[in-house]
C-alpha positions as CSV (number, residue, x, y, z in Angstrom):
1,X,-7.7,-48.1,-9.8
2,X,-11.3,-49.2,-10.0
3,X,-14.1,-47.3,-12.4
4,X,-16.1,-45.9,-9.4
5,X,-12.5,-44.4,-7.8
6,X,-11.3,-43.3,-10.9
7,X,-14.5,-41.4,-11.2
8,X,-14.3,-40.3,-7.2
9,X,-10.6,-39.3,-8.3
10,X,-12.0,-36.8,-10.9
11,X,-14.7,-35.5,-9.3
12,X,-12.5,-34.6,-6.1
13,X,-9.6,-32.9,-8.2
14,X,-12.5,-30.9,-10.0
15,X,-13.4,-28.5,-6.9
16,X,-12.0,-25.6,-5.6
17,X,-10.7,-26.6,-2.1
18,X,-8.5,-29.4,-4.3
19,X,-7.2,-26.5,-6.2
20,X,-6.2,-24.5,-3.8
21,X,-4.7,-27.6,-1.5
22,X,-3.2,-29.9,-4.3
23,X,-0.1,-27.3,-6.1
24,X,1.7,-27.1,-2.1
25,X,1.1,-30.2,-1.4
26,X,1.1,-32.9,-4.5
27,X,4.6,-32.0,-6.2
28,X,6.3,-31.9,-3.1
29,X,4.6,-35.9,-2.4
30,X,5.8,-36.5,-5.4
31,X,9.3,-35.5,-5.8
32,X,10.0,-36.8,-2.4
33,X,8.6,-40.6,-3.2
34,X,10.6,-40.4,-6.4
35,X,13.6,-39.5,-5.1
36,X,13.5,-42.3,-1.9
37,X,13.0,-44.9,-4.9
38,X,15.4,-44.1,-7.3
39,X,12.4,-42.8,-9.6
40,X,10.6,-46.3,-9.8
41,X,7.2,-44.5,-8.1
42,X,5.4,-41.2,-8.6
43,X,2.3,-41.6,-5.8
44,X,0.2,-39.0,-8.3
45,X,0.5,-42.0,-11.5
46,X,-1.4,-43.9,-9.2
47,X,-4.0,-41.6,-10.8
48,X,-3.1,-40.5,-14.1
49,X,0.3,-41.3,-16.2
50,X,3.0,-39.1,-14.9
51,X,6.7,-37.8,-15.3
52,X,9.1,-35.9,-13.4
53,X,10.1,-32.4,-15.8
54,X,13.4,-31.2,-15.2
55,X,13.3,-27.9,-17.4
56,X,15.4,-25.3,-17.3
57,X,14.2,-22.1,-15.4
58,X,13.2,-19.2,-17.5
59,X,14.4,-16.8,-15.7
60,X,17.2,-18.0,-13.2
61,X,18.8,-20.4,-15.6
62,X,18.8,-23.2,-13.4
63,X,17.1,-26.9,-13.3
64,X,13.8,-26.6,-12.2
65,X,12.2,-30.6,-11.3
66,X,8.5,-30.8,-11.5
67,X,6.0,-34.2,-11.0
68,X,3.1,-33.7,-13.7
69,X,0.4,-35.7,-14.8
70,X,0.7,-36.1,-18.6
71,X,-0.7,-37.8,-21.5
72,X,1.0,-40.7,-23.8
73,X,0.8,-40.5,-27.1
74,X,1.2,-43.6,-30.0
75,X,5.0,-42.8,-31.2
76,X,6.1,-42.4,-28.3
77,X,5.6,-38.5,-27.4
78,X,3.8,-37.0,-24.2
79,X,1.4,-34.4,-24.1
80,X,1.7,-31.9,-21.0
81,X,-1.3,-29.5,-19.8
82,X,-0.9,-26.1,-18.1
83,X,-4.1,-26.3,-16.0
84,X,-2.1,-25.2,-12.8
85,X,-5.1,-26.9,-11.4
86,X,-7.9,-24.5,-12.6
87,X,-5.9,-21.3,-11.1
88,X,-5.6,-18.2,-12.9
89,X,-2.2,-17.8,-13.9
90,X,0.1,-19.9,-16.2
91,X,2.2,-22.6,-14.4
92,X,6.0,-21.9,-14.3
93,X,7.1,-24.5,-16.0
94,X,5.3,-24.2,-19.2
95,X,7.1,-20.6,-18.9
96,X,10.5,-22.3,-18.3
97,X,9.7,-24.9,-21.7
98,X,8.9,-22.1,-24.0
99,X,12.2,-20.0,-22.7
100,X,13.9,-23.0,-22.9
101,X,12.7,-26.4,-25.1
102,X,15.1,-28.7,-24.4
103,X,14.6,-30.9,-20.6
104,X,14.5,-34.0,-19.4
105,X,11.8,-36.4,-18.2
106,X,11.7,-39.2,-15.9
107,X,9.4,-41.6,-17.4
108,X,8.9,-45.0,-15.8
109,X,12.4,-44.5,-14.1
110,X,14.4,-43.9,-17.4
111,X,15.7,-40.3,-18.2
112,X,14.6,-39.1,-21.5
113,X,16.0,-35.8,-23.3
114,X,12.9,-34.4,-24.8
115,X,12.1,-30.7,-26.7
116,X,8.7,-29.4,-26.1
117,X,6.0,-27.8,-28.7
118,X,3.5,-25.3,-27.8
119,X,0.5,-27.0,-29.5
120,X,-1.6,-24.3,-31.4
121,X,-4.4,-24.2,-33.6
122,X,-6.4,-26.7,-35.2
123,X,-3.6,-28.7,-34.0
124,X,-4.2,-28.0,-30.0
125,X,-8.0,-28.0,-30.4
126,X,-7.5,-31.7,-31.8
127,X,-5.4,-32.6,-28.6
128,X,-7.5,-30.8,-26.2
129,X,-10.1,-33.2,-27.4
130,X,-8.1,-35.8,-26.7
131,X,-7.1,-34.5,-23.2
132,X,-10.7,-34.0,-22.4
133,X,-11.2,-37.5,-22.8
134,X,-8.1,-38.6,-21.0
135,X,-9.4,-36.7,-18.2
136,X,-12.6,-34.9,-17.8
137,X,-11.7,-32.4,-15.1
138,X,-9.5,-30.0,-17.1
139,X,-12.9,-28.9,-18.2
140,X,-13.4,-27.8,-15.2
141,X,-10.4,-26.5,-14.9
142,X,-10.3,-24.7,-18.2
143,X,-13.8,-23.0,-17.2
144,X,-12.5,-21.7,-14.1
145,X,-10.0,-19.3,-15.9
146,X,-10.1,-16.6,-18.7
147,X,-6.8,-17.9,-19.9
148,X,-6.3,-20.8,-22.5
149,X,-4.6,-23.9,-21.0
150,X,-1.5,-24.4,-22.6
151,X,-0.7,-27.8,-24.0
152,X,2.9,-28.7,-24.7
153,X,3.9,-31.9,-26.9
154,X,7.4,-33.5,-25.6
155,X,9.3,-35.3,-28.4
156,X,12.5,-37.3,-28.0
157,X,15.5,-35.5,-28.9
């Protein structure tokens, strides 16, 4: 994608109607593409890096498969942000990773057993920096909301 529609990209995803249109609409894009190619394309890494989470739910117990965007890290570990996409509450599945660690991403069409961290601290505030810088518009995102965005790091089991 070019500078000027990376840039377009961001600024759309920063406003409110994208909010409220994007969480129906996105994930249900994307798990349907990923499934008809036998998890070679996620339409939303068009945009950013992405991976399909399958996490186990926190309360029902069962698998739970979610697209997110997400953040590569040197060594091999990704970093996953609970903006729910500026809304007020916390998104399910960083409920269903701190209930339960252990899931499995599809990354790049290979299935990867991964635990995830809850990122606090100095430690978050040095990611969020990161993240920030990755993509802009979680500050928007993170301004819309009284809440603190969760991050999550994903290491290989």
């Amino acid at each position: 994608m070019s500078a000027i529609g990376v840039r377009l990209v961001q600024k759309v995803s920063s406003t409110r109607a994208f909010a409220k249109v994007a969480p129906h609409v996105l994930p249900a894009l994307d798990r349907a593409v990923h499934r008809l190619t036998r998890g070679r394309v996620m339409l939303s890494a068009r945009m950013l890096p992405s991976v399909i989470l399958t996490a186990t739910g926190a309360r029902s117990g069962l698998p739970r498969r979610t697209p997110l965007a997400c953040m590569p890290e040197d060594g091999g570990s990704w970093i996953l942000v609970g903006s729910n996409f500026g809304r007020t509450g916390h998104p399910a599945w960083t409920a269903n990773l701190l209930a339960h660690p252990d899931a499995v991403i599809s990354w790049k069409g290979k299935d990867i057993p991964v635990t995830a961290l809850l990122l606090e601290g100095e430690e978050r505030d040095a990611v969020w920096k990161a993240v920030l810088a990755f993509w802009p518009p979680y500050a928007t995102y993170q301004a819309r909301v009284e809440r603190q965005i969760r991050l999550l790091r994903l290491v290989r089991r």
